[in-house]
N, C-alpha and C positions, 0 to 999 in steps of 0.2 A: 337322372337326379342332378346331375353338372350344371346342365342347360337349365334347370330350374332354378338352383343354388345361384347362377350367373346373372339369371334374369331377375330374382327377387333382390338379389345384390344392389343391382343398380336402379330400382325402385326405392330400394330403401333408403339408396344416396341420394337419389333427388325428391325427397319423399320433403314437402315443407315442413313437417312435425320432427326429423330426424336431428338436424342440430340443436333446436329447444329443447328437446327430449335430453340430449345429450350435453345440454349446458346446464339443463335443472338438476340433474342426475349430481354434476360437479359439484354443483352450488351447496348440492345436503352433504353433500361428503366433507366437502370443503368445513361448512358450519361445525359439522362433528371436529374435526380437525383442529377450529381453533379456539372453540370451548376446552376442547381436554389440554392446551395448551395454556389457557388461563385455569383451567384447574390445579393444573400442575405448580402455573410458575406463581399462581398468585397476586396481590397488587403490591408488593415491595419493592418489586423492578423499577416503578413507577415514580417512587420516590426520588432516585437522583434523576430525573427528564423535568424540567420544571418548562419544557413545551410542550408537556401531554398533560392533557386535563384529563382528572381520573373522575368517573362518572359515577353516580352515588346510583342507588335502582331504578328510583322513580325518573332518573334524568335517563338514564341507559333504556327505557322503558318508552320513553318519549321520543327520544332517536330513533329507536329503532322502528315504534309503530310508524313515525312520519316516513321513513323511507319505505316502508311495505306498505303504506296507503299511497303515495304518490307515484311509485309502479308502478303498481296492479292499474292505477288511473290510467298512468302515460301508456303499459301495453296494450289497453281497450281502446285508446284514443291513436296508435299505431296501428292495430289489428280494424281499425275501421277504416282509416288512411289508406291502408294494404286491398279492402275488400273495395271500395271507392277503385283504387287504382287499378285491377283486375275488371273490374265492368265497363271501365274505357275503355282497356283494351279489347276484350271479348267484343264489346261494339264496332269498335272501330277500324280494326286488323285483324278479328277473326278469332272465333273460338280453340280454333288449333293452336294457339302461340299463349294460352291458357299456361300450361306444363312449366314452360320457359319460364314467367312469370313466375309461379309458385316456385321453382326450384334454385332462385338466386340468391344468392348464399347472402349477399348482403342483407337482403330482406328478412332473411332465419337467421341470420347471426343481432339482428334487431331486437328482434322480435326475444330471442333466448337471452338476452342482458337484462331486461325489463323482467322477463318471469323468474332467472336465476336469482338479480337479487333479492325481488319480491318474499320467494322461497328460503334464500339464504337468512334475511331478516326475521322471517316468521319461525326457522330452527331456533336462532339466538334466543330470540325475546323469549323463548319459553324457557329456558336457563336461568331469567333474572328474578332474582328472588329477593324480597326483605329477609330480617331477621327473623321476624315470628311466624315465617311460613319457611323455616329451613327446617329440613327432616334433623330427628332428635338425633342422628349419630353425628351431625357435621355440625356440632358447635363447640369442639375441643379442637388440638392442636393437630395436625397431619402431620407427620415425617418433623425432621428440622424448620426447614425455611417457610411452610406453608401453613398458614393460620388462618383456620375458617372460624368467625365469629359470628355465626349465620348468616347473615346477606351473600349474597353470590353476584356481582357482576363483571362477565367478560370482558374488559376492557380490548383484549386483541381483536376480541370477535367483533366489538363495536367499532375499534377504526375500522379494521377488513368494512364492516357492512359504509361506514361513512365513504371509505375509498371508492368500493363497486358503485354509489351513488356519484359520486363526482363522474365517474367513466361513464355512468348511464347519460348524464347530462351532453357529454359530449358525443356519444352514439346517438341522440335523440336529434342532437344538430346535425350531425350526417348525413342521420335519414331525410332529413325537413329537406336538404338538398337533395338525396339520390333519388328519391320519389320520382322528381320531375324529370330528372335524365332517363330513369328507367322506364317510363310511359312516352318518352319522344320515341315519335315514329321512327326516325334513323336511327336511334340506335335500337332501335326491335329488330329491323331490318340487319343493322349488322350484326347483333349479336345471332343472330339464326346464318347472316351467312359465315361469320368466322366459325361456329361450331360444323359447319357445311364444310368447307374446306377444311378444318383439323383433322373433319369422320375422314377422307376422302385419304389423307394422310395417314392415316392411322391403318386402313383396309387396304389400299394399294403401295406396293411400292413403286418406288421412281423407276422410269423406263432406262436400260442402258444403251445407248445407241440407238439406232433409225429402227422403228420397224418394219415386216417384213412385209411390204405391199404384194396382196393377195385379193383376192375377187370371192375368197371363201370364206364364210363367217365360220364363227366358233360354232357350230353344231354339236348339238351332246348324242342326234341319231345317228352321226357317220360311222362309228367305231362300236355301237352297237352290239353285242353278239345276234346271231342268225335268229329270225323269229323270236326275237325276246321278246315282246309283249305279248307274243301267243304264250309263252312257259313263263311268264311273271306274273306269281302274285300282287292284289292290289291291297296295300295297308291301310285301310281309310281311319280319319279321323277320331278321336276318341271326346273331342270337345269342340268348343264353337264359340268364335272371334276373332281377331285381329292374329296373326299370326308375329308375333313379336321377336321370337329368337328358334333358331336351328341350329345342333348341337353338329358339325361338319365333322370333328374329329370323333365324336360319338358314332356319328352314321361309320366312318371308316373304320372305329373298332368292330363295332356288330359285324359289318359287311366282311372284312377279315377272320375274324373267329368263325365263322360260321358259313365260308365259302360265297358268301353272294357278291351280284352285282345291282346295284340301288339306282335307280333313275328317282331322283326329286323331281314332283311336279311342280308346286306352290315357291312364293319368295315371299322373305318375309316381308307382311305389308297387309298380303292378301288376307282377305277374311275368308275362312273356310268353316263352314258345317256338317253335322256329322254324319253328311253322306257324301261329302268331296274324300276324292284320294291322296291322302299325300305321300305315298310312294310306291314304284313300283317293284318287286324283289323276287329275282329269278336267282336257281328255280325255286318252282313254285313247292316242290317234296319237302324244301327244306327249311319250309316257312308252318310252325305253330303259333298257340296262342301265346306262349311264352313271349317268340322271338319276335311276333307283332306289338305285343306290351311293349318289348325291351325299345324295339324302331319309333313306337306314336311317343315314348317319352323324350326321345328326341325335342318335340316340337312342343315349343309354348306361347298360349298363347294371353290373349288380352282383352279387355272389352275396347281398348281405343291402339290407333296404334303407335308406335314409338320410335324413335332415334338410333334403338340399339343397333340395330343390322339394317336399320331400310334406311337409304339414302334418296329415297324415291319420297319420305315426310319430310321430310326436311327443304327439298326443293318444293314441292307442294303448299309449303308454308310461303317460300317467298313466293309463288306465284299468283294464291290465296290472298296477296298481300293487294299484289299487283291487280288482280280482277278486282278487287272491290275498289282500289285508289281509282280505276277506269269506268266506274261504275257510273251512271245518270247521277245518281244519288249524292255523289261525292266526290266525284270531274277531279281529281288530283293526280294530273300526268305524271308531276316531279316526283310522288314520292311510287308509283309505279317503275319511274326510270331510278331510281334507289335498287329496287329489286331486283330489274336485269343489270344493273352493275355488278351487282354481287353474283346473280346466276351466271353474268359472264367469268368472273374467278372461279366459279364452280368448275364449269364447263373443261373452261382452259386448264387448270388442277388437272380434270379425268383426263383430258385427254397428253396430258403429259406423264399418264402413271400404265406403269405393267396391267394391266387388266386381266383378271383370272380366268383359268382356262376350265373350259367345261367339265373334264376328266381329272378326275383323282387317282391316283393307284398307291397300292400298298407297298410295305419294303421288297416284294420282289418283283416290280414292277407288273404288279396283274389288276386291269380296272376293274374299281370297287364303285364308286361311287358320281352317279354324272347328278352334275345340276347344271340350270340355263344360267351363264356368266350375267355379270352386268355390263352394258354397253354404251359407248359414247351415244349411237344412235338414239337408243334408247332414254336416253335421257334430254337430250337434244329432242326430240318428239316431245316429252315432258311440260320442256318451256316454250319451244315455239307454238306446237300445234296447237297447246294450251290456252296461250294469251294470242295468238292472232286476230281472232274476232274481233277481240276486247282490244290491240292496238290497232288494228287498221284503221278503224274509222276518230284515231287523234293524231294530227300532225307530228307534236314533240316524243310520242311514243311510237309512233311509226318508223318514223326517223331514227332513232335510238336504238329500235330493235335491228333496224337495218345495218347499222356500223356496228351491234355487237357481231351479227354474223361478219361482217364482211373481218373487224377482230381477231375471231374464233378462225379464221379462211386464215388467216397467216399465222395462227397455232400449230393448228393440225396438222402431222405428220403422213395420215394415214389418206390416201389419192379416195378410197372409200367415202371416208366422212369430208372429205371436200365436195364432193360429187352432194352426198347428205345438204350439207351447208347451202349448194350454190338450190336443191331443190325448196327450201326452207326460203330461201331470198326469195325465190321465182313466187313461191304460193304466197308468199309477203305484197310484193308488187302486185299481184292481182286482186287481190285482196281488197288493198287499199285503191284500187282502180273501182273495185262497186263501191266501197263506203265514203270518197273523198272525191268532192266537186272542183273544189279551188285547182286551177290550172296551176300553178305557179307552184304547191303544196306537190303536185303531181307529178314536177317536171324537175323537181328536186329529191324526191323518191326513185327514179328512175336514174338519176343521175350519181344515187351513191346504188342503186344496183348495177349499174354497168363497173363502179369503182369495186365491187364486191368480185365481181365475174374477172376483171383484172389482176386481182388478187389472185383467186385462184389458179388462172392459166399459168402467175407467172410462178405458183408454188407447185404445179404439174413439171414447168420445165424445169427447174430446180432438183423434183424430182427423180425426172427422168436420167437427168446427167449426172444424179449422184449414181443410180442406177450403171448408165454404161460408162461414168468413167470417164464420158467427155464434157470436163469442166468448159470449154471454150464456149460451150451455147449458155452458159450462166448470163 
């Protein structure tokens, strides 16, 4: 129930409908509000302000309908704006970057000013009355200070609606401007990589000190108990789609209460059907239907997939970006080298942060719960193996992708993903060896590969002597 509460949460925050909803909501509140304020206070106030013009029905009547016609106009004429600007980009950078689009706050925060005060206007106006359509009890005297002589007009309620129309005017100018910033391709591009790097922040923390150069990957089968997939139960699927969110602390309650040890198969990202497993739970005696419910509710999922836990959409996006800028169709190397810019901050981010470790255990240190970590590798595979095709055979992306590795080569800490890095460069160079004729193009490829391979060796010896100690070979 957590994992779902968590996940329909954040759906609901970037849901486009959610700030309009929640601006219209205000806006009747609001109305009720400042009619019972002019019921109360009346139009005597009004008297000593000889800068407020006090509105007779038929003129409070005409205010108000001209600002809830000219709205409801402007929000049709924004919400087409809106649907316009969504079919660039779906064409031109890819229906994945869809989401981003609709969940920009500027764009809902628009869009809910136009409908709030539409709505605000349309509560008032039904308050304004003449004389001879006022109910028979409200034509004598109320309390002391308040004299109803049948006509009823809100005067608070009708500056209120005249102010939110001035605001809309200048929200309407805003948007005429943010439209075009938010359909330029660089900033689509950055806005998916700063939300790249914040996720990246938010999931890892920062590394203290050198890590421990080792030749063994995080394995979740090392630690194992004895023939556990002979005595584990398999918990398979209860639905089918995108797997969007994994409730981590959920699995290590269950697996706690209830004595087990859980291997995760799936990350979220993956699409699973409802004959994939997603987990495995030994032993098997102590697995019913109950505690198979209790484990699938863990996992939810989606028909598309999402931001929340996969940092594998998100680079995907900018490389998504990048294959089609490289594309026959649309030859635009620059805004491809836009993308590895940014995948290069990505990169560089992971691989400066504590990386999680495959094992989980409970308060008495007994393990509960393995999943496969995420990995510098692994995401490095992502953007290189990804776009190689697609840069090899353009100079200025070629190029580009070769100084981010050779970049990334004097990031990384870890003597592993240096090795990574320098195989990444090598299948780069060959690459562009079948797709690129120009001798000169060829001879300056090679020429920042060998600056790449330099790099490395000299972050090997660096290594080495923080290793034994002797700075002199620095």
């Amino acid at each position: 129930m957590n994992a779902l509460l968590i996940t329909l949460w954040a759906k609901v925050r970037t849901s486009y409908w959610f700030v309009p909803s929640l601006m219209a909501i205000s806006a009747i509140v609001l109305s009720f509000v400042t009619t019972s304020l002019d019921y109360r206070l009346g139009a005597a106030w009004m008297d000593g302000t000889s800068w407020l013009y006090g509105n007779q029905p038929d003129g409070a009547r005409a205010v108000l309908s001209t600002v809830a016609g000219s709205m409801i106009t402007v929000a049709g004429v924004t919400f087409s704006m809106t649907i316009l600007s969504i079919s660039h980009t779906t064409s031109q950078v890819g229906p994945r970057l869809l989401n981003n689009f609709m969940g920009d706050k500027a764009n809902q925060f628009t869009l809910g000013v136009f409908i709030s005060t539409f709505l605000y206007c349309l509560m008032v106006l039904r308050t304004v009355r003449n004389a001879e359509t006022a109910p028979p009890g409200e034509t004598g005297t109320v309390g002391e200070n308040v004299e109803l002589l049948g006509a009823f007009v809100p005067h608070i309620a009708v500056m209120v609606g005249v102010l939110m129309a001035i605001v809309s005017v200048g929200v309407l100018i805003f948007f005429i401007h943010h439209i075009p910033e938010t359909i330029h391709v660089s900033n689509i591009i950055a806005g998916v990589g700063r939300r790249l790097n914040a996720q990246i922040d938010s999931q890892f923390p920062a590394r203290v000190g050198d890590p421990r150069d080792t030749e063994v990957e995080h394995g979740s089968q090392s630690t194992l108990p004895p023939l556990f997939d002979e005595s584990a139960a398999k918990v398979q699927s209860d639905g089918t789609g995108y797997l969007e969110y994994i409730d981590g602390d959920g699995l290590l309650d269950v697996a706690t209460r209830h004595d087990l040890v859980l291997h995760v198969q799936p990350s979220p990202g993956d699409f699973v059907t409802l004959s994939d497993v997603l987990l495995l739970a030994s032993p098997r005696d102590r697995i019913d239907d109950k505690i198979s419910s209790e484990l699938s509710a863990m996992f939810v999922y989606g028909t598309q997939r999402t931001a929340t836990q996969d940092l594998r959409f998100q680079v995907n996006q900018l490389v998504e970006v990048a294959m089609r800028a490289l594309s026959p169709g649309v030859n635009d190397p620059f805004t491809a080298i836009s993308c590895m810019d940014w995948l290069q901050s990505a990169l560089e981010t992971l691989a400066s942060r504590e990386l999680p470790a495959a094992h989980r255990y409970d308060d008495d240190q007994r393990l509960r719960v393995i999943a496969e970590p995420v990995t510098f590798r692994a995401f490095a595979s992502l953007v290189f193996d990804q776009l190689r095709p697609y840069v090899a055979a353009d100079r200025n992306a070629s190029l580009r992708m070769m100084e981010v590795i050779g970049n990334l080569a004097a990031q990384v800490t870890s003597a592993r993903d240096r090795r990574l890095l320098a195989r990444h460069a090598c299948a780069l160079r060959r690459e562009c060896r079948r797709a690129i004729t120009d001798t000169r193009t060829l001879a300056l490829i090679s020429r920042r590969y060998r600056d790449v391979l330099k790099v490395l060796t000299d972050a090997d010896i660096r290594s080495r002597a923080r290793q034994t100690g002797n700075w002199a070979t620095r």
